[in-house]
C-alpha positions in Angstrom: 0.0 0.0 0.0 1.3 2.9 -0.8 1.6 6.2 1.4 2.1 10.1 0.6 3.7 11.4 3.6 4.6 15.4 4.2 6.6 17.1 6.8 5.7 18.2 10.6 4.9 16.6 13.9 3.0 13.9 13.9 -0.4 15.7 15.7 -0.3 18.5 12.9 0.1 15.9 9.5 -1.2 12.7 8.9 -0.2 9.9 6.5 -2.7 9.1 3.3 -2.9 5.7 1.8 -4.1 4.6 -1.5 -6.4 2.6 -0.3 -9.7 3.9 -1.8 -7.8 4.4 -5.2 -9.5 0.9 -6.9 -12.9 3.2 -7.1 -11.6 4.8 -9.7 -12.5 8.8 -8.3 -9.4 10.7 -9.3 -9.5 9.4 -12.9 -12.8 9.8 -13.5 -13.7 13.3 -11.8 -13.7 16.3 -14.9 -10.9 18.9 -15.1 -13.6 21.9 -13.9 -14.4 24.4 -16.4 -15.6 28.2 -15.4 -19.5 27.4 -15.2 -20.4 25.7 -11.9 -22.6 23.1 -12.2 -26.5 23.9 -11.0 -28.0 22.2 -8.1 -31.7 21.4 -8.0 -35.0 22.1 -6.3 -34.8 22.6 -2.3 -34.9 20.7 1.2 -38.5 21.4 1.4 -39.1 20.6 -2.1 -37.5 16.8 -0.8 -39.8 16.4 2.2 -42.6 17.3 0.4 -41.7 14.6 -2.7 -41.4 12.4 0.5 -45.0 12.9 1.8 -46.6 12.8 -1.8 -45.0 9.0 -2.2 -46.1 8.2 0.7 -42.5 7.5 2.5 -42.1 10.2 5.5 -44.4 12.7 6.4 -41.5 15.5 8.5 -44.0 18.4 9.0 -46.7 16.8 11.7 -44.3 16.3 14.6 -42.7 19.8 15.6 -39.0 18.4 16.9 -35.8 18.7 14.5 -35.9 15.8 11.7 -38.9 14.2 13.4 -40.5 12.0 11.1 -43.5 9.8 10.4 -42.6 6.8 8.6 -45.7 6.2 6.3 -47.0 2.7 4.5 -44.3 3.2 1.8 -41.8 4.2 4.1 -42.0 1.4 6.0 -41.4 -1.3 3.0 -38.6 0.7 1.8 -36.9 0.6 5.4 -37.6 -3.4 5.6 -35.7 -3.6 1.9 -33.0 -1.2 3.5 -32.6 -3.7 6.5 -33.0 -6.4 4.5 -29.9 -5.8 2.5 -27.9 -4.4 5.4 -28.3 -7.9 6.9 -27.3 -9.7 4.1 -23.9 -7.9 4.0 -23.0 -7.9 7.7 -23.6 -11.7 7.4 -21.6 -12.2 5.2 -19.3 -10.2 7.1 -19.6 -12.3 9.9 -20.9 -9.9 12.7 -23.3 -10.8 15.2 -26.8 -9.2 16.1 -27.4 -7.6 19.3 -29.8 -5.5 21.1 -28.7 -2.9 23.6 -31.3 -0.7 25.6 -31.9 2.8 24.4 -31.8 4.3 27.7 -28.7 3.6 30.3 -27.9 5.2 34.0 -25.5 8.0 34.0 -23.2 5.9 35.6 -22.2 3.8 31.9 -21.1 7.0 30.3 -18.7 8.2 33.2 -15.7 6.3 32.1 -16.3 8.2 28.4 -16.8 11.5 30.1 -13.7 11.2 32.2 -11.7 9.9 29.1 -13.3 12.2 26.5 -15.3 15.2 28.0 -15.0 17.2 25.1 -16.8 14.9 23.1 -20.2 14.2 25.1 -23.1 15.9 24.5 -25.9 14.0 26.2 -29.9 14.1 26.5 -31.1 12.4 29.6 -34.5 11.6 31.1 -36.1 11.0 34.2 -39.3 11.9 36.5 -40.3 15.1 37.5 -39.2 14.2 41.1 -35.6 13.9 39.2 -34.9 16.8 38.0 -36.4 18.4 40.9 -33.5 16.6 42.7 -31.6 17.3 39.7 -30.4 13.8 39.2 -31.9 12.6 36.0 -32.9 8.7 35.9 -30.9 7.6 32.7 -29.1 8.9 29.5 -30.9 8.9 26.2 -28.1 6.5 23.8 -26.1 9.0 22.1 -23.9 6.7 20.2 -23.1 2.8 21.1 -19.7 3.1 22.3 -20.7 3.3 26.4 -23.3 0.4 26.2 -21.6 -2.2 24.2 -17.9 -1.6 26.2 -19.6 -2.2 29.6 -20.6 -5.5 28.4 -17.2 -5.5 27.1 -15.9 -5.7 30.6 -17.5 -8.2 32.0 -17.4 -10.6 28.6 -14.0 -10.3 27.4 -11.3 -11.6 29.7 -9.1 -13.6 27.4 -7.5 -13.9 23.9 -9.4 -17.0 23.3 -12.6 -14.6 23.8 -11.8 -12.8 20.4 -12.2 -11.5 18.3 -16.2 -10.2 18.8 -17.7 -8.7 15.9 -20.9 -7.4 17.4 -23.8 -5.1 15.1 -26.7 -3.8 16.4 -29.4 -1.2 14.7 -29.5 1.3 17.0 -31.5 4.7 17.6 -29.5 7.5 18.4 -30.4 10.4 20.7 -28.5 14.1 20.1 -28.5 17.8 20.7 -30.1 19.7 17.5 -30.9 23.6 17.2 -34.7 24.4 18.1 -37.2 24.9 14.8 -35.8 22.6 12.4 -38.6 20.9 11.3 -38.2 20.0 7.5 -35.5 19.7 5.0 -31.8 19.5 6.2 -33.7 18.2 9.9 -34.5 15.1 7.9 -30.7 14.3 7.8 -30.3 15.4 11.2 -32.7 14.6 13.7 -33.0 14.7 17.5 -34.1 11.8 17.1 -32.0 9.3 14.5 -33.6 5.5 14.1 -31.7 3.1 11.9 -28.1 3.4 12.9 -26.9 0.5 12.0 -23.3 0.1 13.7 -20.7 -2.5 14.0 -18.0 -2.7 16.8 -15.4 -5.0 16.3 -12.8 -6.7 19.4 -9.4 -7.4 18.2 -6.3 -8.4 20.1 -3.8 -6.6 18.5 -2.5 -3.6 15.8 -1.9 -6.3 13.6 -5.4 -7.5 13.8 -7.3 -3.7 14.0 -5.4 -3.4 10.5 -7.0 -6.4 9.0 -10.0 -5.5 11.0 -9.7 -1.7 9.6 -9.7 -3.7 5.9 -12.3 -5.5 6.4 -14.6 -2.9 8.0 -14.1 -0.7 5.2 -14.9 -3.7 2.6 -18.2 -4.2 4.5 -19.3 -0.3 4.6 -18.2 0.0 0.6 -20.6 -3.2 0.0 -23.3 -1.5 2.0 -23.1 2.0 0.1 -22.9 0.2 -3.4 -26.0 -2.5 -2.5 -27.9 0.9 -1.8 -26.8 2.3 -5.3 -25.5 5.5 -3.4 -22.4 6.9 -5.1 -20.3 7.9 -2.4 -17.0 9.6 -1.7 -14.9 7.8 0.2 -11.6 9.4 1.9 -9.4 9.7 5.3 -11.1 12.3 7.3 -8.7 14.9 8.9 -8.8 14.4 12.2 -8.9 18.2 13.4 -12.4 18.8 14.2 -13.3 15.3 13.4 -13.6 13.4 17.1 -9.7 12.7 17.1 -10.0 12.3 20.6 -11.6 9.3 20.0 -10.5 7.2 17.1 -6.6 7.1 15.5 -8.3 7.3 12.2 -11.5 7.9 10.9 -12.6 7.2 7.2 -15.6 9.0 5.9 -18.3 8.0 3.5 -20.1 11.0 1.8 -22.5 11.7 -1.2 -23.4 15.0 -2.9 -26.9 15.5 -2.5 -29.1 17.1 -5.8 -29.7 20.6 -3.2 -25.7 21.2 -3.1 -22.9 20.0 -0.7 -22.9 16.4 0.8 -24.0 14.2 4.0 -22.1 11.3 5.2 -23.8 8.3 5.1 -21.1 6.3 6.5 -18.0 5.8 8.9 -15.2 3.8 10.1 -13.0 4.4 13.5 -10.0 2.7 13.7 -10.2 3.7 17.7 -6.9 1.3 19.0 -7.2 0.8 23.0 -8.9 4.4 23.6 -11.7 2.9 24.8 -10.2 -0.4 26.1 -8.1 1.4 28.1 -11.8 4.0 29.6 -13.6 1.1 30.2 -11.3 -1.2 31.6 -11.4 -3.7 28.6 -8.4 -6.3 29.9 -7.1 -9.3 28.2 -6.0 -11.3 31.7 -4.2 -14.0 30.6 -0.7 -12.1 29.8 1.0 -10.8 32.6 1.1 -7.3 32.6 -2.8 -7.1 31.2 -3.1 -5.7 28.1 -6.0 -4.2 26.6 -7.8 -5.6 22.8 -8.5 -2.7 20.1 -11.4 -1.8 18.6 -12.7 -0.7 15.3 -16.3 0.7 14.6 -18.2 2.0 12.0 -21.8 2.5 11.1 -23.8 3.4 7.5 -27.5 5.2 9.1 -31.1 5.8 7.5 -29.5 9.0 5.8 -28.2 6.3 3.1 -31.6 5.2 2.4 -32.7 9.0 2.5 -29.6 9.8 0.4 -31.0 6.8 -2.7 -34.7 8.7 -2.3 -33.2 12.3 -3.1 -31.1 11.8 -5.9 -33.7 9.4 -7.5 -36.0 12.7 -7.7 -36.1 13.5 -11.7 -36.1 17.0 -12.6 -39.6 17.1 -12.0 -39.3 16.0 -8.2 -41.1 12.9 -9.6 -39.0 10.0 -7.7 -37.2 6.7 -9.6 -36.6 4.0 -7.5 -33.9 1.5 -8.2 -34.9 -1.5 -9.1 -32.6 -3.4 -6.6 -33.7 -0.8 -3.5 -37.9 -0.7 -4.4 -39.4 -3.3 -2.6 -41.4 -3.8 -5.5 -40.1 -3.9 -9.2 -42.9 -4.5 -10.8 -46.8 -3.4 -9.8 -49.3 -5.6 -12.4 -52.8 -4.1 -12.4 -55.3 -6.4 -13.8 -59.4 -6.9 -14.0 -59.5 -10.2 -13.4 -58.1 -13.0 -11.4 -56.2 -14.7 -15.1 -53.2 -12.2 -14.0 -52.5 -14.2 -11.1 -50.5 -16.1 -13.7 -48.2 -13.4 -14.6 -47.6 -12.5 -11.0 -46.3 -16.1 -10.6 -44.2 -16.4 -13.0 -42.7 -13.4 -12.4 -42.1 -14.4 -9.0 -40.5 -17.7 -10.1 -37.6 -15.4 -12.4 -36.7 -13.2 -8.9 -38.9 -10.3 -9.5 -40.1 -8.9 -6.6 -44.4 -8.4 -7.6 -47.0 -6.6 -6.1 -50.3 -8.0 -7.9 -53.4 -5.8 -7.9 -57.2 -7.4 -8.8 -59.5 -4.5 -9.0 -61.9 -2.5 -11.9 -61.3 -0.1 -14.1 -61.7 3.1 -12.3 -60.0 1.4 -8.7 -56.9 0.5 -11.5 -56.1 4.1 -12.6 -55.8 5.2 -9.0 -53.1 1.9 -8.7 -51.6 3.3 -11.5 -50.7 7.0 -10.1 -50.3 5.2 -6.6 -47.2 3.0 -8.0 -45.9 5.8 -10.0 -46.0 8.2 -7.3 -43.9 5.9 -5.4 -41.2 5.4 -7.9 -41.9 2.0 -8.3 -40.1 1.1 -11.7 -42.0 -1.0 -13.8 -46.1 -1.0 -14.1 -48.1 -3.3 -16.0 -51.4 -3.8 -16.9 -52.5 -7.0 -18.0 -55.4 -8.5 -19.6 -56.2 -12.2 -20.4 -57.7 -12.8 -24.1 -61.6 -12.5 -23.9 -62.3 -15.4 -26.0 -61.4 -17.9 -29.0 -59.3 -16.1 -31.2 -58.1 -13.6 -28.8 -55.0 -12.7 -27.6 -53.5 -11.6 -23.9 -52.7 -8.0 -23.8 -49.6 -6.6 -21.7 -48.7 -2.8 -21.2 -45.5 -2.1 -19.6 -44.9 1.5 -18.8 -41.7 2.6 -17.3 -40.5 6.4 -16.8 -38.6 6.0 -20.6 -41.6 4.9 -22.4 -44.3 2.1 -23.0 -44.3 -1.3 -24.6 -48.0 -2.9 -26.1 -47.4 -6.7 -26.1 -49.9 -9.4 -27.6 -49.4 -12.6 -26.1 -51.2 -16.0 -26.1 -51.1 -16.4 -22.4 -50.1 -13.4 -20.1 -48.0 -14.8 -18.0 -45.8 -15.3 -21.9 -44.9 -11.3 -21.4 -42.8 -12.8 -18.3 -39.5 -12.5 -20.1 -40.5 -8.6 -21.8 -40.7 -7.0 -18.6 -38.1 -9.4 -17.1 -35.7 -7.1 -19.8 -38.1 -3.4 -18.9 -36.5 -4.1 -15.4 -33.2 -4.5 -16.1 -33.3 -1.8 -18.7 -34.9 0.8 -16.1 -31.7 -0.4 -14.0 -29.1 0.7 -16.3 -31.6 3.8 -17.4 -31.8 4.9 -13.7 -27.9 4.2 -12.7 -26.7 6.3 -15.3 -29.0 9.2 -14.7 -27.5 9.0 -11.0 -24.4 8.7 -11.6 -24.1 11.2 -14.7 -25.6 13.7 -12.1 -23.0 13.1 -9.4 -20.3 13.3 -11.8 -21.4 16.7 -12.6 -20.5 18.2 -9.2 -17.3 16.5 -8.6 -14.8 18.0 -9.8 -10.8 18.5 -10.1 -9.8 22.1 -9.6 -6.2 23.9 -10.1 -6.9 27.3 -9.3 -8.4 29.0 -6.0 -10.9 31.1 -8.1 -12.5 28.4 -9.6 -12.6 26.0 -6.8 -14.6 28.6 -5.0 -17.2 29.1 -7.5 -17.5 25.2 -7.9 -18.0 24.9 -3.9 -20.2 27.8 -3.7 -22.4 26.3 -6.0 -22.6 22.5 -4.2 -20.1 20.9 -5.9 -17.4 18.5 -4.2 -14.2 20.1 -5.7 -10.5 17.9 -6.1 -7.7 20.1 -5.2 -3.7 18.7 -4.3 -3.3 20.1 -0.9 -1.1 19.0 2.4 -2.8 17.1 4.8 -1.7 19.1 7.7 -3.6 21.5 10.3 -2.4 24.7 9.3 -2.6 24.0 5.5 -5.9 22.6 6.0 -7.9 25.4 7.8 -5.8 28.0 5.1 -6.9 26.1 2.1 -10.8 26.1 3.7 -10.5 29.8 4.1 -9.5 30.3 0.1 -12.3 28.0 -0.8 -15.1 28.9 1.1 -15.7 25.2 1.8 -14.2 22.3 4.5 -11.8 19.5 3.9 -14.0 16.4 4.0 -11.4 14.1 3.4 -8.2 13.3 1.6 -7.3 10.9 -1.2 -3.7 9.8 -2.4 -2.8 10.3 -5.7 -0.6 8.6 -8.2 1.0 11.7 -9.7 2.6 15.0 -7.8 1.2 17.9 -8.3 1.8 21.9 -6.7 -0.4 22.4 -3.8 -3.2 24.8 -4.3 -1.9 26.7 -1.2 2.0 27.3 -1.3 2.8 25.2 -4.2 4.3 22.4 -2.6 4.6 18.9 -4.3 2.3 16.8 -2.8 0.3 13.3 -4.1 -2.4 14.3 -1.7 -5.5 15.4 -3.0 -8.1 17.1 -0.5 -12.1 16.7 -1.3 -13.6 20.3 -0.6 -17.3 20.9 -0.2 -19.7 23.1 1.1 -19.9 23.5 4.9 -23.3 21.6 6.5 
């Protein structure tokens, strides 16, 4: 693997790898011309595409990113599971379930450790806070829980490693009166955090550990079809108290600027060490390391707003929507086609109603960006043939078939062409607003219109907060190049290349 390492004491500078370099980012992001590219439509024009498809209604509940997961919502969020699980089993992590409320007493060892980095909502009676000793601590992250069973579970070498997950809700701090848009992405209240923590015995295993982690969270963002950013967060600013490297998964949302969907903490013995994590059977005790990550509901949230079309209208995946293909029929004959369809993978939702209870189907499905629709009718007698409509956001197909469930294969090919169709729509927009930038002027138009901008930089503190004051935008992360290049700021040769975006 190779490294691009600068100058200065080891707080101020860290090291990049190449490690990320396989996706491709650097090669493919365009040389930046003068003209920004335009972002699209607004944080309110999201959650109200998001209420209309029946998915989250954010306006009902007056707390920051409260929402109401609707009917729609909820069978997108069992597909978002669904595929979450497959990937951490193959991963080989564990499901637990930790409470959601703990005394204050399991997050002193983290307090005294790291007191700079909790913020904390608790609960309790009124007869509590009259006494002012509130009952319990809302779960701000996972950390305190799952290393106070760590205590009392892992004693000995032979005990590891643990790879525990856990789909957590998260309680946090967040300003007073947002109620819609960017509150979506960052609510007082955060379900689906789905987090890993893994128990290693030594830097040699955290490494692999790291590897692996990083696989897995990769796998996760691609399964969702979210293209995202991946890089080495700086750790100024970034919780460096708390982790010896942190990697960062972001995407750049339609609105401007990006939202990380994803992490990765290489934390070493930090936490061992605060919690009293001991391996006992080496003489002096030594403690394990840790590495955590986590991908949360903003990926699924992330998929839904950059599947809006132009015209807010949303396009689902095919491999997210819990249903590919919606038949609408008169009469019980398209039962047929539902099964077989079924039998070639396709995941079906079959509706049996009349003519005037179909049409409503119809704008139903497409309102929920469901990919494929089909209506189907069975021949009406000797001589006739079964008629098949498949309608997709690109256009319609007519079919005349002797049996309907014959159009099986045709709309087999509608999905798979929607797929591609969709992919490359997403994609081709992402591309747009990442860019590579060799002059200060430019990268500052490019940031200030919501583009994720490519500059070679030093990653080092001071060079850092200097380059985000000449591009009006932070350092999300930093990427290793193959070639050398003159910093931005100063002109130095460096193979580091910083990812600059708008500030959140």
């Amino acid at each position: 693997m190779t490294t691009a390492q600068i100058d200065g004491p080891p707080d101020e500078r860290i090291d990049i790898d190449d490690r990320f370099e396989s996706d491709g980012l650097l090669e493919s992001a365009t040389t930046a011309q003068a003209k920004p590219a335009e972002t699209t439509g607004t944080l309110n024009d999201f959650s109200r595409a998001l209420l209309e498809a029946e998915i989250f209604d954010t306006r009902s509940i007056a707390l920051p990113g409260a929402a109401i997961t609707l009917p729609w919502g909820a069978a997108l969020l069992r597909r978002f599971r669904a595929i979450l699980d497959e990937e951490f089993d193959r991963f080989g992590y564990d499901e637990y379930e930790f409470p959601e409320l703990a005394p204050p007493s399991v997050y002193e060892p983290a307090i005294a450790a790291f007191p700079e980095q909790q913020n904390l909502l608790s609960a309790g009676s009124d007869g509590d806070w009259a006494a002012g000793r509130p009952r319990a601590v809302l779960t701000p992250t996972g950390e305190a829980s799952v290393y106070t069973h760590w205590a009392r579970t892992i004693r000995v070498v032979d005990d590891l490693p643990v790879r525990l997950r856990r789909n957590a809700r998260y309680f946090r701090p967040a300003p007073r009166g947002s109620r819609s848009g960017r509150g979506i992405y960052r609510p007082l209240e955060a379900p689906d955090v789905h987090e890993w923590h893994a128990c290693v015995t030594d830097d040699a295993a955290a490494n692999t550990e790291l590897d692996r982690a990083l696989i897995m969270a990769q796998a996760m963002t691609a399964r969702l079809q979210v293209p995202v950013l991946w890089s080495r967060r700086p750790p100024w600013g970034n919780n460096e108290q708390i982790a010896r490297r942190c990697f960062g998964g972001d995407t750049v949302l339609p609105t401007g600027g990006t939202i990380q969907v994803g992490c990765v903490y290489d934390q070493g013995d930090l936490f061992a060490r605060a919690f009293d994590i001991r391996l006992r059977d080496s003489i002096p005790h030594r403690h394990p390391m840790h590495v955590t990550g986590c991908v949360t509901r903003r990926l699924l949230l992330a998929h839904l707003h950059q599947h809006l079309d132009e015209h807010g209208q949303l396009q689902l995946d095919p491999d997210v929507s819990p249903v590919q293909v919606a038949v609408r029929g008169a009469d019980d004959a398209v039962q047929s086609l539902a099964a077989r369809l079924r039998v070639d993978g396709v995941r079906v939702h079959l509706d049996v109603a009349d003519r005037g209870a179909l049409r409503a189907a119809r704008e139903r499905w497409r309102r929920r960006g469901v990919p494929v629709l089909v209506l189907a009718q069975s021949a009406r007698g000797p001589g006739d043939r079964a008629r098949a409509v498949i309608e997709t956001p690109a256009g319609e197909t007519a079919l005349l078939v002797a049996d309907v469930a014959d159009a099986a294969p045709e709309i087999g090919r509608a999905v798979a062409d929607e797929t591609a169709r969709v992919r490359d729509a997403v994609s081709a927009r992402t591309a747009a607003r990442t860019r590579h930038c060799a002059d200060a002027e430019t990268a500052r138009n490019w940031v200030g219109a919501g583009a994720v901008v490519i500059v070679p930089a030093l990653a080092e503190r001071e060079a850092t907060a200097a380059l985000e004051q000449l591009v009006g935008g932070e350092v999300i992360g930093f990427r290793h190049a193959n070639d050398v290049a003159p910093a931005l700021l100063g002109g130095s040769p460096t193979r580091v290349r910083a990812l600059v975006a708008r500030r959140g």
